[in-house]
N, C-alpha and C positions, 0 to 999 in steps of 0.2 A: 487350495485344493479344489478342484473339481469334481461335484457328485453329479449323480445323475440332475436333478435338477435345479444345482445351486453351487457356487459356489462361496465359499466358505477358507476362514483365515484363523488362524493361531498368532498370537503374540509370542516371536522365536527370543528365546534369551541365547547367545553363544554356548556352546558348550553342552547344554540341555538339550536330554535322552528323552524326555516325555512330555507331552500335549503338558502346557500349562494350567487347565481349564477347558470349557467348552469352547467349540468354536464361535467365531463371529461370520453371522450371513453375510455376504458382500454382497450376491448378486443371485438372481434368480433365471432359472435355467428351464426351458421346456424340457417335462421330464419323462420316463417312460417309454414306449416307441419299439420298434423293431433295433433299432441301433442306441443303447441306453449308456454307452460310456461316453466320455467327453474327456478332452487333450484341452489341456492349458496352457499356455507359455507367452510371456514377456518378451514383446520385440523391441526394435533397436531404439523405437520412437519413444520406450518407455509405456507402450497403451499395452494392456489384460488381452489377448485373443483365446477365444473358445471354440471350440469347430462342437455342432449339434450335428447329427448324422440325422437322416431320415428316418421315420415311423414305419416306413417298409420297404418291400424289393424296389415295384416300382408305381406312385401315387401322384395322383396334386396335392400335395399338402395343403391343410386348410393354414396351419399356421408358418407364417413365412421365415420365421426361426429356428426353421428345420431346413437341413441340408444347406446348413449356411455357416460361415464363420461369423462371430460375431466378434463385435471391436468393443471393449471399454476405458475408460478411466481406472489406474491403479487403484481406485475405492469401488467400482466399481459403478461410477454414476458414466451418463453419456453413452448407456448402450448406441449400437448402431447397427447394421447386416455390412460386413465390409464386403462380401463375395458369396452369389450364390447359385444355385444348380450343383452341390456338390452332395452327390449322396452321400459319403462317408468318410470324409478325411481325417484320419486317425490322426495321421503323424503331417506336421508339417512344422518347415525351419528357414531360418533366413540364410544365405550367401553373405560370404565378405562384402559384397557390393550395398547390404540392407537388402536385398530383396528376395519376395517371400514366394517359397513354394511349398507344394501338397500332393503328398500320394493318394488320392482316390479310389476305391471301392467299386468298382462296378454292379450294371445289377445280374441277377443270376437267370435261369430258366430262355435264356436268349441261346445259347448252343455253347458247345465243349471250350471255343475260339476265341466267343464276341460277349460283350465286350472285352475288350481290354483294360488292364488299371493303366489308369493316370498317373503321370505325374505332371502337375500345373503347374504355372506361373502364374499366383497368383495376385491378381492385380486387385488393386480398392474399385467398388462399383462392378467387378466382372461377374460374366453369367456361364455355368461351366455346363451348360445343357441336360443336365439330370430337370425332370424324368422328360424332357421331350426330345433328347436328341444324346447316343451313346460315343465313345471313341471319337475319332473325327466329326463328328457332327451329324453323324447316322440319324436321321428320324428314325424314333420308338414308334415298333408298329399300332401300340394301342394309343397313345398320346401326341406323335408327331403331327399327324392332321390337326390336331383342337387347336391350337396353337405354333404356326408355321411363322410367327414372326417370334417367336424365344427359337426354333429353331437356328433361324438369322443372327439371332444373338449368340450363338452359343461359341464358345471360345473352344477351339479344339486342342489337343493334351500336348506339351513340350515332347514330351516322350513317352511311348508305349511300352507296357510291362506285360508278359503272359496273363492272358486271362484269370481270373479264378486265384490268383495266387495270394492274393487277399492283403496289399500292403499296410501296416500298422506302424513304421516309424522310418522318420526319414533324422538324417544328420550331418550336416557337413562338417568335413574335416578342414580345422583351421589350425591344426598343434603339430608337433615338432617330432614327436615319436618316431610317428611312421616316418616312409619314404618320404621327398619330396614327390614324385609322382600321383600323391593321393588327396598333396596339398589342394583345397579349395572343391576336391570332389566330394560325392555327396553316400552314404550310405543307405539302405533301403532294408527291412526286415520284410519277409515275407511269413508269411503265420501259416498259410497252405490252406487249399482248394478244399472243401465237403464235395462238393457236387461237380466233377468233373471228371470223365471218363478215366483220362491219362491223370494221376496229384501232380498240382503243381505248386510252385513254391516251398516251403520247408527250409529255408537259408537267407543269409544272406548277402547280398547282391552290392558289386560297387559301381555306380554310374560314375564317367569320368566325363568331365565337363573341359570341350575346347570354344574359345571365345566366347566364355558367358555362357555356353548352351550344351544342355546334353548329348551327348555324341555317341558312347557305345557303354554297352551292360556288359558286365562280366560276373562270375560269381567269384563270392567272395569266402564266405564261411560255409559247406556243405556236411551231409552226412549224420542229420537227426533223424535219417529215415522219412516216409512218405506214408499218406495215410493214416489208417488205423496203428500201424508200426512206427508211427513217429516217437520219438522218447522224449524229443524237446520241439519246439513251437516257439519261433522268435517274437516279439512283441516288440518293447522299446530298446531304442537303444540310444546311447550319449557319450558326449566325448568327458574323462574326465580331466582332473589338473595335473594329472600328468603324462595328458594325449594319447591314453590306454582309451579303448572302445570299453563299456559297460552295456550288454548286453540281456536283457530280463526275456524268460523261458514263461508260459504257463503252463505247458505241460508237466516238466518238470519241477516247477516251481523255485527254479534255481537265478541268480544274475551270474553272470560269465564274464569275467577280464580277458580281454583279447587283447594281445600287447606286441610289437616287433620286437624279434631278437637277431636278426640279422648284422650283417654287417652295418657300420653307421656310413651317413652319407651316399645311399644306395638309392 
């Protein structure tokens, strides 16, 4: 599990409802900050990845394990930064293919429009332009001068998401449930906008992926309401075993089974 500054492992017996004991530290986490949760998840190579969000909207981080995913060993030794410039990557998941992406956070106080979220492709060693360069590779009016060669570097987003809408889990569907048409595409929670004229986000959204690559946004789950009248607030979501979506809420405090009941073979 991932806390704010650590994570942290229980010894699972099968079967067993409750922690066995205290936990065991695995690994040490920059803690604190403007963005203080952390996403854990096991990829295909078998290595721990951590995504740290950044300390604020938009800074130089003094420490470089912020706004970064980090890579380790299953015990947690072999830290390393796999990919950085990412202000916020809540949610991120790999394709059939093993390869890894991430929905991004943009920063805020920049206008109702800009930036927009991310979703990345992201690669080992890439630099995704937080805080010197937004969306496409916009130089940041207050940072982009200091540093015009991380500009240069900065990788620009596979695909653009409404500003503000505040991405928090991504998922690909690999299960049999659904349609075939949703096979290998990728799902997206939106948590919803504080600070934007028009709300945006409140649902969930399906990217449909042709040749490898994101191609059109559609919504997918609507109608928690917007703003202050929102009832529910998407956060994670995952596929489970038996290709039903599980859906977790924090406003309501609820998970949610989203399941096809249509026809089969459709």
């Amino acid at each position: 599990m991932a806390e704010t500054d650590a994570v942290v492992r229980w010894r699972y017996q099968p079967g067993a409802q409750r922690a066995p004991g205290a936990p065991e530290r695995v690994a040490s986490l920059p803690g604190g900050g403007g963005h203080w949760t952390r996403t854990l998840r096991f990829g295909p190579d078998g290595r721990m990845y951590v995504s740290v969000g950044s300390t604020c909207n938009v800074c130089i981080e003094e420490n470089p394990r912020r706004a970064a995913l980090l890579q380790f060993a299953p015990d947690g030794s072999g830290e390393r930064i796999f990919a950085s410039g990412l202000r916020n990557t809540v949610g991120f998941d790999w394709d059939a293919q093993g390869r890894l992406w991430g929905v991004d956070n943009g920063a805020d106080n920049l206008g109702d429009n800009f930036p927009p979220e991310e979703l990345n492709r992201i690669r080992d060693g890439g630099f995704y332009g937080w805080p010197y360069a937004h969306g496409d590779c916009v130089p940041d009016p207050r940072y982009g001068t200091r540093r015009p060669e991380m500009v240069e570097r900065c990788i620009p987003p596979a695909f653009k998401i409404t500003a503000h809408s505040a991405p928090l889990g991504i998922v690909f569907y690999q299960a049999e449930q659904f349609p075939q048409a949703y096979r290998g595409d990728a799902f997206v929670t939106l948590h919803g906008s504080w600070n934007r004229s028009a709300p945006s986000g409140y649902k969930v959204i399906h990217i449909h992926f042709s040749n490898g690559q994101p191609a059109t946004m559609t919504d997918f789950i609507t109608g928690f309401g917007q703003g202050r009248s929102a009832w529910a607030r998407p956060v994670g979501i995952v596929v489970g075993p038996d290709g039903s979506l599980f859906l977790s809420d924090d406003r309501a405090g609820n998970i949610w089974r989203i399941r096809y009941t249509g026809p089969s073979g459709s």
